[in-house]
C-alpha positions, 0 to 999 in steps of 0.5 A, a space after each residue: 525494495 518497494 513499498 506499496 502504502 495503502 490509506 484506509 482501503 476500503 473495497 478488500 478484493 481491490 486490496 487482496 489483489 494489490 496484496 498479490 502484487 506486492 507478493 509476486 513483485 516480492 514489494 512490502 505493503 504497508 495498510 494503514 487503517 482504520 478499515 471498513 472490513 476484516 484482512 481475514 475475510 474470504 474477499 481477501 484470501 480469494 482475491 490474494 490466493 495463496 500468496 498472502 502467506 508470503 507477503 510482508 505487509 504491516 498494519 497501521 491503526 492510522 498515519 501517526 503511526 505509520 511516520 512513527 514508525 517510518 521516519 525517515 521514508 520518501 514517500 510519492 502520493 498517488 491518486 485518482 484525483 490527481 492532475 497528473 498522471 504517475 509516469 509524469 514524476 521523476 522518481 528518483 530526485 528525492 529533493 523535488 517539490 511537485 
């Protein structure tokens, strides 16, 4: 399965719609906050239409947590301000320093 990890989101329509992929990918989100706005804002709920309610996603209230709670994860760090691109990394060597 996958897991979409978002920190502190800070626009809710870019993360009902990233919501609504992880439902239609059936994928589990994780957010971790804190947040700038509410998950029950209407931005959310039109951006993730009715697919919120058959999400699986679990709320953080910081990165301690979220590694508290998910010790043994591998995680891929991705970013807009990278120098490479997402596609550049082979995913599934686990034992890679990039």
């Amino acid at each position: 399965m996958i897991h979409i990890v978002l920190y502190r989101p800070e626009k809710p329509l870019n993360t009902g719609n990233i919501m609504r992929t992880c439902s239609a990918s059936s994928s589990e989100l994780h957010i971790i906050g804190p947040l700038s706005f509410s998950l029950d804002e209407k931005d959310i709920k039109r951006a993730g239409l009715d697919y919120i309610t058959s999400l699986n996603y679990h709320y953080y209230d910081n990165y301690d947590e979220f590694i508290k709670e998910n010790p043994n994860i591998n995680l891929y760090y991705v970013t807009r301000y990278s120098n490479k691109v997402y596609s550049e990394f082979d995913y599934s060597k686990k034992d890679i320093d990039y």
